[in-house]
C-alpha atoms as an extended CHARMM CRD file, in Angstrom:
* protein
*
       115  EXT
         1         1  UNK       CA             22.0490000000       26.1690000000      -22.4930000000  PROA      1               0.0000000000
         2         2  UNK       CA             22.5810000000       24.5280000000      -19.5620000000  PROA      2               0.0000000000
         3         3  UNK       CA             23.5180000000       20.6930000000      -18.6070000000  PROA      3               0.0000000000
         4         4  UNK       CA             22.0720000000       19.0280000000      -15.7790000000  PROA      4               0.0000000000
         5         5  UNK       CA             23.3440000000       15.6570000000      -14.5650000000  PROA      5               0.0000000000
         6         6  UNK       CA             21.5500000000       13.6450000000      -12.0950000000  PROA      6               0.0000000000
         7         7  UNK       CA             21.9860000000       10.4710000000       -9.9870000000  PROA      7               0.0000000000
         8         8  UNK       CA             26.5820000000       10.5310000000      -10.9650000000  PROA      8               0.0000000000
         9         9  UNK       CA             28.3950000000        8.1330000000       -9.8400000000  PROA      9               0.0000000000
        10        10  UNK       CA             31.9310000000        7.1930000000      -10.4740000000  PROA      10              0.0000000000
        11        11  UNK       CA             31.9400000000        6.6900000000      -14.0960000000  PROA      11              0.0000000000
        12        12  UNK       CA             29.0160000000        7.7950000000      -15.8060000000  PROA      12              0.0000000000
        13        13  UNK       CA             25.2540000000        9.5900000000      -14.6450000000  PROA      13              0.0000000000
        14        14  UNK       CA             21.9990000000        8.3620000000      -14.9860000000  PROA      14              0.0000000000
        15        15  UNK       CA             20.6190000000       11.2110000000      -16.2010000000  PROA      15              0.0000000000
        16        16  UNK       CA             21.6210000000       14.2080000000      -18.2950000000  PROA      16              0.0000000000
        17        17  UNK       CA             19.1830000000       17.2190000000      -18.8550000000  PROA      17              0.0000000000
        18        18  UNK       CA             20.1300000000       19.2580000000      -21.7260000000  PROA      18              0.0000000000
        19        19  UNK       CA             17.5290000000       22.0550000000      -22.7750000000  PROA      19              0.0000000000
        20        20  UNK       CA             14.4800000000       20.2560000000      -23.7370000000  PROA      20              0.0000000000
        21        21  UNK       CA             16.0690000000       16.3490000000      -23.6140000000  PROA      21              0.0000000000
        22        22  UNK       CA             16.8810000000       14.2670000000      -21.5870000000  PROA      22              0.0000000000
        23        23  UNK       CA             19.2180000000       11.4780000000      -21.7130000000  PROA      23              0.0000000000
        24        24  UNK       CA             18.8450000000        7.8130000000      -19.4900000000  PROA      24              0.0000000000
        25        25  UNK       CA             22.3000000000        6.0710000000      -19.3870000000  PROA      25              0.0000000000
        26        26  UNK       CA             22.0780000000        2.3350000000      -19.6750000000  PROA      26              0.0000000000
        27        27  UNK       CA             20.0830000000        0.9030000000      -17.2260000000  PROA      27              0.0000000000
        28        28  UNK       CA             20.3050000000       -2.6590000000      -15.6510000000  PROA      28              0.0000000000
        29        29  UNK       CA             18.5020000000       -4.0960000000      -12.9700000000  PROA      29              0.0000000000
        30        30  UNK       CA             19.8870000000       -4.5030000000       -9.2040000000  PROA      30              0.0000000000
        31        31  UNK       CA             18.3410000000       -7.8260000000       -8.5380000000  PROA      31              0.0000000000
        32        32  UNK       CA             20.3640000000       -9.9500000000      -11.1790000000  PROA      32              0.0000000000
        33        33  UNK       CA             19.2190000000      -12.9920000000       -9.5560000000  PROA      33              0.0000000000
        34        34  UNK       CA             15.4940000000      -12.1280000000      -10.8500000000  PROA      34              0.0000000000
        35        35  UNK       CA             14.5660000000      -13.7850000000      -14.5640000000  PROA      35              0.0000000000
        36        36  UNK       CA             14.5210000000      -11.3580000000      -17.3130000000  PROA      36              0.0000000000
        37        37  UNK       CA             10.6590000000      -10.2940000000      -16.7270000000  PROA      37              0.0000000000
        38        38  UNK       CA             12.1600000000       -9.4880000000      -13.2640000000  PROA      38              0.0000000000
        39        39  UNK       CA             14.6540000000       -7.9130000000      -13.9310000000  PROA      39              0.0000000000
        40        40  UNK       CA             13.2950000000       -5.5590000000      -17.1250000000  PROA      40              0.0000000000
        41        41  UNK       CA             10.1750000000       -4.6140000000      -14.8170000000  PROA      41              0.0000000000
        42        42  UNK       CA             12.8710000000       -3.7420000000      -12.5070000000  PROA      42              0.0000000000
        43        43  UNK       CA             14.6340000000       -1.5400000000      -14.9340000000  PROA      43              0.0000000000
        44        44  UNK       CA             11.3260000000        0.2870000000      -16.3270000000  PROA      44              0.0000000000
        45        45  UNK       CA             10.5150000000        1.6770000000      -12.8370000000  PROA      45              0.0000000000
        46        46  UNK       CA             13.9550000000        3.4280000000      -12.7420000000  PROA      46              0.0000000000
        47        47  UNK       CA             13.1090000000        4.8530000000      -15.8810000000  PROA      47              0.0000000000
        48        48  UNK       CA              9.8130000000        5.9620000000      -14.6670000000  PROA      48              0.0000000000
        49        49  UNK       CA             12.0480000000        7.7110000000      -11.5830000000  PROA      49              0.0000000000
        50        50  UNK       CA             14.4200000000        9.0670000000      -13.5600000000  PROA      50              0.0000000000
        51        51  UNK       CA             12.4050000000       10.2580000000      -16.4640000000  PROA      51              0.0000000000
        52        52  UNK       CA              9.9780000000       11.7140000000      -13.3560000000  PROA      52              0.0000000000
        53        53  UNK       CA             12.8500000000       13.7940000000      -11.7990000000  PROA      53              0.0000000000
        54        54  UNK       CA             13.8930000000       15.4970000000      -15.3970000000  PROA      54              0.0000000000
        55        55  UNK       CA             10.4660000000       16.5080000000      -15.5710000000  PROA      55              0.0000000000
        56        56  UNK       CA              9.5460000000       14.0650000000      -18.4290000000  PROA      56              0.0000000000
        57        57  UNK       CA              7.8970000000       10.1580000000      -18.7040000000  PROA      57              0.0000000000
        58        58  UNK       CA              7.2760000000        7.2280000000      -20.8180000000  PROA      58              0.0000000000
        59        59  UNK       CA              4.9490000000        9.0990000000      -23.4260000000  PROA      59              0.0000000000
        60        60  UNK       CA              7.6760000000       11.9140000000      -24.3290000000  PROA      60              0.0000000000
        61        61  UNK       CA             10.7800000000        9.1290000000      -24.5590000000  PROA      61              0.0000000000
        62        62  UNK       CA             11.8880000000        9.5690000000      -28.5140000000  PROA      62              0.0000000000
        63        63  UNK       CA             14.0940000000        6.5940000000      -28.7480000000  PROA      63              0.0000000000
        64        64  UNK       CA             14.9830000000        3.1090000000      -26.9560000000  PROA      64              0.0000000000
        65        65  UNK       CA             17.8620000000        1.0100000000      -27.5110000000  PROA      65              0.0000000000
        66        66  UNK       CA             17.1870000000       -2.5350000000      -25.3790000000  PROA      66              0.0000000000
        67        67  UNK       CA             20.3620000000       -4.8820000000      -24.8930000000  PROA      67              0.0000000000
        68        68  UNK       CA             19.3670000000       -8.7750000000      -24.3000000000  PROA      68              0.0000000000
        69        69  UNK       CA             22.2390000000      -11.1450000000      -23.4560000000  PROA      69              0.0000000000
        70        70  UNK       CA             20.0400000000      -14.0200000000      -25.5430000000  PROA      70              0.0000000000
        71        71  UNK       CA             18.2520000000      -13.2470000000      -28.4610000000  PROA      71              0.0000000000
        72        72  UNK       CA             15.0720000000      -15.7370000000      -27.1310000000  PROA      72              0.0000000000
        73        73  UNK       CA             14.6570000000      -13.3320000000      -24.0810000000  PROA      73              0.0000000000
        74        74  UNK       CA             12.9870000000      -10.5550000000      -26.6920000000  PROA      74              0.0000000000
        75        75  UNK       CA              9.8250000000      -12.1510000000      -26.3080000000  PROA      75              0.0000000000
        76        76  UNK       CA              9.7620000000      -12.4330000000      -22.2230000000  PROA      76              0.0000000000
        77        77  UNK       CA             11.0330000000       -8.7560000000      -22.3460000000  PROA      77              0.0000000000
        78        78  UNK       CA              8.7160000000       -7.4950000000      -24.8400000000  PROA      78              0.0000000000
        79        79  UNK       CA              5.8670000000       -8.9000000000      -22.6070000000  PROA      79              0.0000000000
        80        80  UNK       CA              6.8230000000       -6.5970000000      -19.9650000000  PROA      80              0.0000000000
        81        81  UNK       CA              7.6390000000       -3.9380000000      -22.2960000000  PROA      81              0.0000000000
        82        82  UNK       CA              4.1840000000       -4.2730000000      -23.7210000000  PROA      82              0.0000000000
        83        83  UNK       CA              2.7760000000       -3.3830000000      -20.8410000000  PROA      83              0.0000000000
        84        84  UNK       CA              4.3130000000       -0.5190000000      -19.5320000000  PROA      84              0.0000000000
        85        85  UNK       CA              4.9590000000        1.4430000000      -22.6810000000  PROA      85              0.0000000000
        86        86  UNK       CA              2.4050000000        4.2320000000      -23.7400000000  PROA      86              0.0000000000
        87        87  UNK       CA              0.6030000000        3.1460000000      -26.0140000000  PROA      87              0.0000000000
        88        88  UNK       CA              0.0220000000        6.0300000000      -27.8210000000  PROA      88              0.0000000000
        89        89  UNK       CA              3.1390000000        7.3170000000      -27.8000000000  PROA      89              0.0000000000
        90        90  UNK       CA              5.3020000000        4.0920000000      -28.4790000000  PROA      90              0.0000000000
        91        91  UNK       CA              8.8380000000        5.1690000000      -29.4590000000  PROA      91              0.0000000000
        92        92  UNK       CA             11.4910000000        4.2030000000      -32.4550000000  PROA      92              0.0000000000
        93        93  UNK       CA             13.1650000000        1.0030000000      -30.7230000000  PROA      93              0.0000000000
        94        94  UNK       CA             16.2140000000       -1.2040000000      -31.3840000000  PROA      94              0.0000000000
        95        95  UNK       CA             16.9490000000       -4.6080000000      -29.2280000000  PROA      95              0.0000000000
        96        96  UNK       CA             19.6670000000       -6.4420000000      -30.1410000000  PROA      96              0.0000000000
        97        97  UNK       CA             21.4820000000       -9.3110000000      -28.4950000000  PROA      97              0.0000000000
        98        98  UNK       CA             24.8830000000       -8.1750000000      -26.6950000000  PROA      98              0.0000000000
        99        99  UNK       CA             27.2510000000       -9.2660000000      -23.9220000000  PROA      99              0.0000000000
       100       100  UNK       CA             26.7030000000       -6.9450000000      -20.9220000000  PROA      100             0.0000000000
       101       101  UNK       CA             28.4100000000       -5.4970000000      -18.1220000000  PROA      101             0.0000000000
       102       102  UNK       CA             27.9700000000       -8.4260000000      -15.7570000000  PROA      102             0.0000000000
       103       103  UNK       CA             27.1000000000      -11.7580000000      -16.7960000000  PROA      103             0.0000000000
       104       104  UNK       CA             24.1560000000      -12.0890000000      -14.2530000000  PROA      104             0.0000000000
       105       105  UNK       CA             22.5770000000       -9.1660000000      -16.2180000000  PROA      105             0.0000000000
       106       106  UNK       CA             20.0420000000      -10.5920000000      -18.9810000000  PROA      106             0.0000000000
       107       107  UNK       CA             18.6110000000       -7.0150000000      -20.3060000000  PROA      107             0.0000000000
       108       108  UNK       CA             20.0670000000       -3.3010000000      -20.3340000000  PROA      108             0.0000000000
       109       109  UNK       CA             17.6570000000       -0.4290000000      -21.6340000000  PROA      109             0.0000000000
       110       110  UNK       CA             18.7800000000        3.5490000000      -22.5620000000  PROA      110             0.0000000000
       111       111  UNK       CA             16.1970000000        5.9300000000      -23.6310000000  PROA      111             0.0000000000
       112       112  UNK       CA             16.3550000000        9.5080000000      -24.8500000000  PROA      112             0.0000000000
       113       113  UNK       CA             13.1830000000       11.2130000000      -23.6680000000  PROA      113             0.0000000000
       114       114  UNK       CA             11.8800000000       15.5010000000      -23.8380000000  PROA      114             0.0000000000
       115       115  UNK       CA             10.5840000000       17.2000000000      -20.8650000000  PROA      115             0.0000000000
C-alpha cells in the first residue's frame, strides 16, 4: 500500500494518504492576529482544501482532536465549528486546553478523515 504525502514542508506534511485514510497534521491559522472565530474559520477551510485534494471532506473525517490555548475559547470555537461540521456525519472529538506552537495561535485542529 502506498503513502502519499502532500503539501511537506521542512518538518512535517499536511497531509498523508495511506490506502483508504487520510491524515491532516495540526493545523493553525496564518492570520494570528484574527480572534479565535477568525482564526478557527480560517483553519476549517484548509481542512476543506486539504481533505478536497486526498479525495475526501468533512462528512468522511473519523476523528478530531481541537487544541485551545484558553479553555473559555471552546465556546467561540464551537460556534464556528457548529457551523461548518456535517451534521450528519459529526465525528468522535476531543478539545482540550494546551500551549501551542506560537503564542499568537489561540486554536490548532488535526483530523483523520477516509476517502
Amino acid at each position: 500500500m502506498s503513502i502519499v504525502r502532500h503539501d511537506p514542508g521542512p518538518i512535517l506534511s499536511l497531509a498523508t494518504e495511506h490506502g483508504s485514510t487520510v491524515y491532516l497534521a495540526g493545523i493553525v491559522a496564518k492570520n494570528l492576529k484574527a480572534d479565535v472565530k477568525g482564526q478557527t474559520q480560517e483553519i476549517l477551510a484548509e481542512i476543506d482544501r486539504l481533505l478536497a485534494k486526498c479525495g475526501s471532506s468533512k462528512s468522511k473525517i473519523l476523528q478530531a482532536q481541537i487544541w485551545v490555548t484558553d479553555i473559555r475559547n471552546r465556546e467561540p470555537m464551537n460556534t464556528v465549528w457548529n457551523a461548518w461540521v456535517d451534521p450528519n456525519n459529526k465525528p468522535p472529538r476531543a478539545c482540550v486546553e494546551a500551549a501551542l506552537a506560537s503564542p499568537d495561535a489561540l486554536v490548532e485542529v488535526m483530523v483523520v478523515a477516509a476517502k
